[in-house]
N, C-alpha and C positions, 0 to 999 in steps of 0.2 A: 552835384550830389542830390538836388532835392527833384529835379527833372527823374533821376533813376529812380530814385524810392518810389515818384510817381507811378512810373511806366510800372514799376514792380507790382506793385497793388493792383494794378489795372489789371495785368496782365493773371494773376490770381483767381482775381472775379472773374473774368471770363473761361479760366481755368475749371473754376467751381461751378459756376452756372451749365457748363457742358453736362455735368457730369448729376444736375439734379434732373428728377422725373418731371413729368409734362400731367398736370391735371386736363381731364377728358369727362365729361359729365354720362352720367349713365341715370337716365333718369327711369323712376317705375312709371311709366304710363299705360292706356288699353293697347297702342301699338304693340309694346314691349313685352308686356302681359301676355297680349292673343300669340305672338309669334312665338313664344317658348312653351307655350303652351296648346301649343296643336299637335292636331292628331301626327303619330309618328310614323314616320316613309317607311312601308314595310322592307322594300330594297336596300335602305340605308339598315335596319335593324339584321338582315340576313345577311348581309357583308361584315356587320359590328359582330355577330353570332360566331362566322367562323375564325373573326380573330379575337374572342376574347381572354382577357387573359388575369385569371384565379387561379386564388392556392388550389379550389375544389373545384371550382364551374370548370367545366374544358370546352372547347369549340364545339361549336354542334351544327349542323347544315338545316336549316329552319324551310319548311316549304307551307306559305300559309294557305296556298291553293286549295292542298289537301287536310288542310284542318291542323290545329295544333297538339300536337300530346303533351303530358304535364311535364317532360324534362324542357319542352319549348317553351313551355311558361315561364320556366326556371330562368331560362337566360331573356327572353323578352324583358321579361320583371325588372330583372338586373340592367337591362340597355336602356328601358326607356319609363322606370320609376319616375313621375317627377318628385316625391319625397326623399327618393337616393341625392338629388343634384345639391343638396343642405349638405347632405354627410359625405360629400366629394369634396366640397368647401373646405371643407375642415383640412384636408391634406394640404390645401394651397396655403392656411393661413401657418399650419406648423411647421410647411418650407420657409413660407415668409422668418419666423422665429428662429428656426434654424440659422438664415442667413443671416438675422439682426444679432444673433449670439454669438457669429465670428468676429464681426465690424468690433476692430479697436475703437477708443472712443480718441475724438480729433484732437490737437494740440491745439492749444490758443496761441494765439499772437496778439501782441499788445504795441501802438504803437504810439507815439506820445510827444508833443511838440511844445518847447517855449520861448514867447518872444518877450523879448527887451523892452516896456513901453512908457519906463520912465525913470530915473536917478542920475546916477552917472553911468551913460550906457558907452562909452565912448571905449572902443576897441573888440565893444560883446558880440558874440552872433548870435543867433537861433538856437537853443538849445534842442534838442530831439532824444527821444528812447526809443530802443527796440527790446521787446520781449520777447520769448519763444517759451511756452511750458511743460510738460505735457503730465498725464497722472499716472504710472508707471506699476500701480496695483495691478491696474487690469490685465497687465498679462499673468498674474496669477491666477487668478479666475478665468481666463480667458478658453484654457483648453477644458477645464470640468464644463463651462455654461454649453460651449460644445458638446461634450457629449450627453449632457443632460438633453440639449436642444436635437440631437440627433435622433436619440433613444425616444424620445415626445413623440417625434415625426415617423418616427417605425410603430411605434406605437397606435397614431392614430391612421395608419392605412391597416394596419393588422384590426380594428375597431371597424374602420368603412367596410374591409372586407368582409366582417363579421355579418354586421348588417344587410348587405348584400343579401347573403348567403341566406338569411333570416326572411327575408324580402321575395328569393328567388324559390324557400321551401312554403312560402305564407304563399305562393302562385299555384305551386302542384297541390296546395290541400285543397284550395277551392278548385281546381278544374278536376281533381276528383272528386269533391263536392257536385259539381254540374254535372260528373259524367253520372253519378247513384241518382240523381233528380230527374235525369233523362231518364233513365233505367225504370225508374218510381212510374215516371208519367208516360212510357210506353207499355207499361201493365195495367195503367189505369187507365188510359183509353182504350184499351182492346175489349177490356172487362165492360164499360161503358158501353161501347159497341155492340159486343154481345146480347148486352141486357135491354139497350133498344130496341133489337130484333126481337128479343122476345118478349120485351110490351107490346110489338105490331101482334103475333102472332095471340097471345095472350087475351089482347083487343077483339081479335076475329072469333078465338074461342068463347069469351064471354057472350058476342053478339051470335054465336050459332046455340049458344045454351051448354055448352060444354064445359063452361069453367065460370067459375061465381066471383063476384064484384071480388070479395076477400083475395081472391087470389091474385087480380088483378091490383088490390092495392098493394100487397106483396112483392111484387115487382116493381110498381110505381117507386115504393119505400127504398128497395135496395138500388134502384138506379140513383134516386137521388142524392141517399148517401154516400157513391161513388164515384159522383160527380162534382159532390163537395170538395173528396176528397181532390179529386184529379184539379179544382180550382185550386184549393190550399197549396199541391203540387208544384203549380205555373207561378203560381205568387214567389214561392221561396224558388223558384229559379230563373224567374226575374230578378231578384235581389241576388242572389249568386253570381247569376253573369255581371250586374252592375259591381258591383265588387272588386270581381276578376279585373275588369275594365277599370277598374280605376288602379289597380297593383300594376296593369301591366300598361299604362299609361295614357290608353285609350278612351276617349269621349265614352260618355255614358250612354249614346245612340247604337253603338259600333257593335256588329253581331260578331263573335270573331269564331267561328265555326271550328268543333272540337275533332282530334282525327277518330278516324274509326278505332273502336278498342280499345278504346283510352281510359284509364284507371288502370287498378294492382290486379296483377293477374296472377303473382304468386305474394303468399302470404308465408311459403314456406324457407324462408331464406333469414329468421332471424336471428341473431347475433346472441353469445350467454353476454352475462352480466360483465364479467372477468376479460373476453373477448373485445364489450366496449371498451372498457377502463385504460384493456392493454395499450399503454402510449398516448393517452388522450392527450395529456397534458403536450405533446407536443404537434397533437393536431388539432385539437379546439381554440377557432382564433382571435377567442375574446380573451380563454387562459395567456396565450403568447404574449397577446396588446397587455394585460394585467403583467407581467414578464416585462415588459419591454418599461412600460409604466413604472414599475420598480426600481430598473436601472437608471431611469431618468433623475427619480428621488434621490437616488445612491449619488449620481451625477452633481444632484443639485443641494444636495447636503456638502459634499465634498467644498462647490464653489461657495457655500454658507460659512462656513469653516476658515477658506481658504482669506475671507473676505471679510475677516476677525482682525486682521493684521491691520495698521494704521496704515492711514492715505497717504502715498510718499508724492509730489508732485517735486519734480526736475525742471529747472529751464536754464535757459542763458541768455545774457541781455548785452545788448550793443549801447551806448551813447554817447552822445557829446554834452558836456554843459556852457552855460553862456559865454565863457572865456577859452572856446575851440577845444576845451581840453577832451582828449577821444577815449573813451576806458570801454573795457567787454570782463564780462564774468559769468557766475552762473549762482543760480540759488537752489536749494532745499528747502522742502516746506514738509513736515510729519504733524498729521493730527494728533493729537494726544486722547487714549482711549478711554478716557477717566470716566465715561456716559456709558455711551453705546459702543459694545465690541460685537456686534450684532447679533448678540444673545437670542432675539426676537427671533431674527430669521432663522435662525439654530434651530431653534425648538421647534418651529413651522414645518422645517424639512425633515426634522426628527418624527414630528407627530404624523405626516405627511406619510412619508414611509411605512411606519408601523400602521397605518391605516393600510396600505395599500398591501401590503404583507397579510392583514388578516382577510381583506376584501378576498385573498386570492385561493387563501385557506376554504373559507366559507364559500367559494364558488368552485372548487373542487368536490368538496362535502354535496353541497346543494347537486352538485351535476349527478355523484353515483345514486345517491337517494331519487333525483328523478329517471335516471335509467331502471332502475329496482323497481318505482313503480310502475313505470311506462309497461314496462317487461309483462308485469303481473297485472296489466291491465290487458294485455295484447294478450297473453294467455285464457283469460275468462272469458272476452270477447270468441275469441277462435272457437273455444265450447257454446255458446251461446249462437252463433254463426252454423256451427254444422249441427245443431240440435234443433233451430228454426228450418236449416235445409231437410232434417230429415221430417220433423213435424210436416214442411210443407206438403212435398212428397206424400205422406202419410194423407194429408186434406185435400189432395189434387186424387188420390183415389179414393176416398169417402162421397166427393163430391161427384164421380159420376159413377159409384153404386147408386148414390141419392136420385142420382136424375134420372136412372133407370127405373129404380123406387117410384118417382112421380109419374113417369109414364105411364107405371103397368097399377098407380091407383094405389099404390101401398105406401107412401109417403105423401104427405100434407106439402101445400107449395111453401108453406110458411118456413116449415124442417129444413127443407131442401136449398132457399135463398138465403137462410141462418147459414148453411155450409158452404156458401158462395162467398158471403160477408167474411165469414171465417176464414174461408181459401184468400182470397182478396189481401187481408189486412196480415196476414201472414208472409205473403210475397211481402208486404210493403216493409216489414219487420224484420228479415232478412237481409232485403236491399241497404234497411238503413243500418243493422248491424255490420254489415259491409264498408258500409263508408267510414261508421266510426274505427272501425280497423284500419283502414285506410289511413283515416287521421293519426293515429295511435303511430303508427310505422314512420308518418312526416314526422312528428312529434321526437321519435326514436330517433332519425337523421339530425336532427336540430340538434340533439342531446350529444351524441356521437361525434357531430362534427364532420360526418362524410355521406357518401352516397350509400344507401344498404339496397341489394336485389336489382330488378329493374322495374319495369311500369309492366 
């Protein structure tokens, strides 16, 4: 008998040892570091492109030969974020939870020996126990922590995917950012250009007596305020592109060449107020995760509740005592609820709830209120937009009656690079009303929840 108990034991532990995890060290070191954090295999990102797979991203065929357009930022952003690979995490660890919230909890076993080792021992043997117990609450709570643990895990991919999306529209605003900077600073060096030439010529007139120092500082002046400006230009799209580069997870070295055309080419595809709202709530997928979040509470109130009830623990016990005598039985064990009937937790998953219930209120509220102003900001801008286009226009032919004017002796050179500056700073004021339109429209998409127009 005590040979089998042996082998039984034995055979247990090795049972149970199969069946635990194996620790494997993962240490942060520079190796570790540099290799997750290098530049990303474009081939590998244009294979990850056309199978991606989002509620809103769709596969896209990415060719970075030819430069990238802002919908290829979108999903770039999203493959090779390194700030997304945190909030990918999260997914593994609320599977992990998931999984820990089906696991029954283990039965004990108890087992228990006595020996004879002095009086009148004369006929005794070895006494031994066996216990078996286990706590039998748990499957009350077993199927709510489930579904609460489920609802969590839906929850935080509909949250990851969220981000994403956030991550993958915070891409297209700055490469439309770079493409109005390019824009900016292909005006401002032509203008520059220009205006060299005719400091050379200006130069030759002053020295044949034809035109006076004044006039010549006049041109020195407006060249070099326009060259200021084409400096200030390269600076903010130096910072742009480093930006881009870091969103879309490339070194800060890495030029990543924009496609031709790139930016909003129509501005006339916007959505009424009513149009957004229509169904949002079942497309916006931080609403859904906030949705899902709810259910989880409802989940986990239910197992708060459930888990009010006293601790029943069941077993059955085998022994012998020191006179061979053999008995088996079983016991009950009830906590008595006289303290804690987990009141605590009650009210945790109660307040829990009703917070999450109004968080979702207030972020329905917040979302029409910023469509309403998005709207009426993308409105004013539009006016503002084709009233600088028509101004411009309007100063692109002022500016060569003017230069006619100076030709023929009837305009001062002063007048005439006054409506150069003018025409100049007008393009640039345009362009940049464009972009904040630009923005205003990403800004719109965010709010919405989906794609509006195209690029």
């Amino acid at each position: 008998m005590k040979k089998s108990w042996k082998y039984f034991v034995l055979m247990a532990i090795l049972l149970i040892a199969q069946g635990c995890a194996v620790y494997r060290p993962k240490p942060i070191d520079e190796q570790a570091v540099s290799r997750t954090l290098s530049s990303p295999d474009e081939k590998s990102i244009c294979i990850k492109a056309r199978q991606i797979n989002h509620p809103i991203l769709k596969p896209r065929n990415i060719d970075f030969k030819n430069g990238i357009s802002a919908q290829d930022a979108a999903i770039i952003a999203v493959i090779a974020n390194p700030a997304l690979r945190e909030e990918r995490d999260r997914i593994g660890v609320a599977n992990a939870q998931l999984l820990q919230a089906g696991i029954l909890p283990n039965p004990t076993f108890g087992y228990s020996s006595d020996f004879p080792i002095g009086g009148n021992t004369a006929g005794t043997v070895t006494a031994y126990g066996l216990g078996l117990d286990w706590d039998i609450r748990s499957l009350l709570t077993r199927g709510a922590k489930v579904d609460a643990a489920r609802a969590e895990a839906a929850s935080v991919n509909l949250r990851t995917a969220w981000d994403e999306w956030q991550v993958a529209e915070s891409a297209k605003r700055h490469v439309y950012r770079l493409s109005y900077l390019e824009k900016q600073l292909a005006v401002g060096r032509e203008e520059e250009a220009g205006l060299r030439k005719n400091l050379v010529a200006v130069k030759k007139a002053v020295g044949m007596g034809d035109m006076t120092a004044v006039d010549l500082s006049a041109v020195d002046a407006t060249l070099r305020k326009i060259h200021t400006s084409v400096l200030d230009i390269e600076k903010k799209q130096e910072q742009e592109r480093l930006t881009l580069n870091q969103i879309l997870g490339f070194p800060p070295g890495s030029v990543i060449p924009l496609a031709k055309g790139t930016g909003r080419t129509s501005f006339n595809d916007v959505p009424s107020l009513a149009e957004i709202m229509k169904g949002i709530e079942r497309r916006r997928l931080d609403l859904l995760a906030l949705k899902m979040g709810y259910k989880s509470r409802e989940a986990s109130l239910r197992a708060a509740i459930r888990a009010q009830f006293p601790k029943i623990n069941i077993g059955f016990s085998h022994a012998r005592d020191n006179t061979d005598v053999i008995s088996a039985g079983f016991s009950v064990s009830i906590s008595l609820p006289f303290f804690d009937r987990n009141q605590g937790r009650i009210a945790i998953e109660k307040a829990g709830r009703r917070q999450l219930f109004d968080e979702y209120l207030n972020r329905v509220y917040k979302t029409r209120a910023d469509a309403a102003a998005i709207l009426t900001n993308i409105k004013s801008v539009e006016k503002q937009v084709d009233a600088a286009d028509k101004a411009s226009k309007s100063l692109q032919r002022l500016v060569h009656i003017s230069y006619r004017g100076f030709l023929e002796g009837n305009i001062d050179v002063l007048s005439y690079y006054d409506e150069v500056n003018r025409l100049f700073s007008r393009k640039l004021e345009t362009l940049k009303l464009k972009q904040e339109l630009a923005d205003l429209h990403v800004a719109l998409e965010i709010t919405s929840g989906e794609f509006l127009g195209r690029e």
